[in-house]
N, C-alpha and C positions, 0 to 999 in steps of 0.2 A: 132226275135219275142220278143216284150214287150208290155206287157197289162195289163191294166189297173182290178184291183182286181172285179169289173161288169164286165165288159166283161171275163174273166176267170172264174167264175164264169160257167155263161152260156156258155162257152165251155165244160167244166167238169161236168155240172147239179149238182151241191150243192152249198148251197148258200154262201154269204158274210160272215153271221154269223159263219157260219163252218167255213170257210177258216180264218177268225177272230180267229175263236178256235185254230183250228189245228195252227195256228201260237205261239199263247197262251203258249201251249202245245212240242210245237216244234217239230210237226211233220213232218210240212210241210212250212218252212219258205218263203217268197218273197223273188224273186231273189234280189229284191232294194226296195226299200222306200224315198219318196220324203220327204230331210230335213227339208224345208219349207212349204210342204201339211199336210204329213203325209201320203201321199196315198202309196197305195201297190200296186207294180208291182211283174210279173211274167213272165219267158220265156219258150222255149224249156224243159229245164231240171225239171223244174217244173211241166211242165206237163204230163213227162215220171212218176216222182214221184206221181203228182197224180193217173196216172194207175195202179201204186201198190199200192198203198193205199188201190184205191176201188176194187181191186181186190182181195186185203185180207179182207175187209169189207165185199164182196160179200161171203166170205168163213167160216163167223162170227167171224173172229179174234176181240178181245179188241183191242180199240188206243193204250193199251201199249203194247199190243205183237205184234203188228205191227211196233210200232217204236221199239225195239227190235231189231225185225228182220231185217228191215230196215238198222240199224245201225251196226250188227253183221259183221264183219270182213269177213267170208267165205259167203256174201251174195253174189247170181250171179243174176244179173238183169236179162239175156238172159233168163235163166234159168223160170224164173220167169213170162217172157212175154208168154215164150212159154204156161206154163201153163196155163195162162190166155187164150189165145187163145182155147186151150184144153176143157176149165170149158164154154166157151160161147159156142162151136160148139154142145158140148153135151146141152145145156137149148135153142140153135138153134132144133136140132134134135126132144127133145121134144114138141118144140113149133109146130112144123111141121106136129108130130105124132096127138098132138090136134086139129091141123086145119083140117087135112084129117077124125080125128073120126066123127067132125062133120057132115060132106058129107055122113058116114057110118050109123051113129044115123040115119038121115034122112032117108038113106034105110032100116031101119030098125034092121041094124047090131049090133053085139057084139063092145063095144069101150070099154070096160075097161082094154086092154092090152095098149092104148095108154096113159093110166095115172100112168103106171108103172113108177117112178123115179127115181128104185134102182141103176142104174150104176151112175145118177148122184150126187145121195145123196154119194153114196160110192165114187168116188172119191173125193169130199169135204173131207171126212175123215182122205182117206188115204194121202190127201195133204197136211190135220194139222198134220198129224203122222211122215210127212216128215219134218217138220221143229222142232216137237218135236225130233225128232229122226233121223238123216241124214242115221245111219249105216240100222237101221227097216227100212226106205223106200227106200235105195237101194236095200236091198234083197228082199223087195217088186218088185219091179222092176221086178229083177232078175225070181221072181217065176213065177212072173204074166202074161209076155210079152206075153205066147202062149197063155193065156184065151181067151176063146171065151166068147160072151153074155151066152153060154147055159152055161157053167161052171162056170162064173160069182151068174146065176142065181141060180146054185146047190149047190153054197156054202152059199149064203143068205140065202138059204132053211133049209141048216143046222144051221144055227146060229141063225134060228127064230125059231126052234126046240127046241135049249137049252134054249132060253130065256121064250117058253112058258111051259116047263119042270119047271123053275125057278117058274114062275107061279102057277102051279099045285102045287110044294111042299108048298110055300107062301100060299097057300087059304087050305091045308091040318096042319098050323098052326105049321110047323116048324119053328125053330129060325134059325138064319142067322148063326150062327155059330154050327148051327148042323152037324154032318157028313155028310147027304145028300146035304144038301145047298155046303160044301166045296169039298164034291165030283165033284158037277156041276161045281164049279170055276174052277176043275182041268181039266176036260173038256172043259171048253169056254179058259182057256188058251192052249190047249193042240191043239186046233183047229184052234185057232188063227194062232197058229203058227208053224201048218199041211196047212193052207191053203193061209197065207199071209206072214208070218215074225215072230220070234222068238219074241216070246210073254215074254219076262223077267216079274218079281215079279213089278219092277219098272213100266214098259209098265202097264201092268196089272190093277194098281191100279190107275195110269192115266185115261184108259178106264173109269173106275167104277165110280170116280170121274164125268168124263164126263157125263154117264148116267143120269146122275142126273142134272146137269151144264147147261147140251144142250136142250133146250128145244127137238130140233128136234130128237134129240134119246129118249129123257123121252119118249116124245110121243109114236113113234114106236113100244117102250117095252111095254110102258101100255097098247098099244090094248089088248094085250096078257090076262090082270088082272091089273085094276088100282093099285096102288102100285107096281106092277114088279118091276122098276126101282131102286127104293129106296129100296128094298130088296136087288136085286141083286148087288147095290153097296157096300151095308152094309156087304152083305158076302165075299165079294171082299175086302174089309178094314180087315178086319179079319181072311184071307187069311196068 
């Protein structure tokens, strides 16, 4: 296989301009380049590369923690495909869950159990956690393998508990570094790492940061009480 950088292009669905980039950038170089064109080619290996790519784009990694990663010496491609595979069947599963709500709306059914996300949103996480942390998301592994969705779902439960605890004490005008705001840190760590993986001071304040970072965690918390997040990371800093 060699092709030409349009046609690769439309094999992978991002465009010229990207693949211009990510060259740029070096993340994603052509397999050759014509001395005389200038044009860019690409083959087989190139287009495994681009599946990790977008599979950690899919997972909201930066270009540079991707190339990172990419480049890290104990990286396992296997490893990696499989996951991918893992992260589409569950946004297949959901997709499926929506298309049947619709048929349900129609009868006039309950359908907001089919917009639940939380096992996919959760394993996003715990996949950035695995590359932040290789030893945290083997014992992840380790804890987890017998979870089922209900016990999945019972520990979400609890951890939207503390965060809307976090909540209440924030709109009662506690400061982030009050005893009760740090109390709760010692809880959300304490939980962390009762229910997924030994929640170290380091892990911890990663989290917190994150809160704040992700869009899609801001969010989540601030249902709770606009501002949560930003609290909650602030007492996490100060931890």
């Amino acid at each position: 296989m060699k092709v030409p950088i349009k046609k690769f292009a439309e094999l992978t669905g991002v465009s010229v301009r990207t693949l211009h980039y990510y060259d740029e950038i070096g993340l994603l170089k052509p397999s050759s380049v014509d001395r005389f064109t200038g044009y860019r080619y690409y083959d087989e290996s190139s287009l495994l590369r681009m599946q990790e790519i977008l599979f950690y784009r899919e997972l909201d990694f930066s270009l540079k923690s991707i190339a990172e990663i990419l480049s890290s010496p104990n990286y396992n491609r296997e490893k990696a495909l499989k996951e991918q595979k893992k992260l589409l069947t569950l946004k297949k599963e959901r997709l499926e869950r929506l298309i049947l709500s619709i048929d349900n709306a129609v009868k006039g059914e309950n359908v907001m159990s089919a917009f639940d996300n939380s096992e996919f949103e959760a394993y996003k996480s715990e996949t950035k956690e695995k590359w932040g942390n290789t030893e945290a998301y083997a014992e992840f592994e380790s804890k987890t393998k017998d979870y089922s969705k209900e016990r999945f779902a019972d520990i979400n439960s609890g951890l939207e508990s503390i965060f809307g605890s976090f909540a209440e004490l924030m709109q009662t005008g506690a400061v982030p570094s009050s005893a009760e705001a740090q109390a709760l840190v010692k809880k959300l760590q304490d939980y962390i790492t009762q229910s997924y993986y030994t929640c170290t001071d380091e892990i911890l304040k990663g989290l917190g940061q994150m809160y704040v970072a992700d869009e899609r965690f801001k969010n989540n918390i601030d249902k709770h009480a606009p501002g949560t997040a930003e609290y909650t990371s602030k007492a996490i800093a100060l931890h």
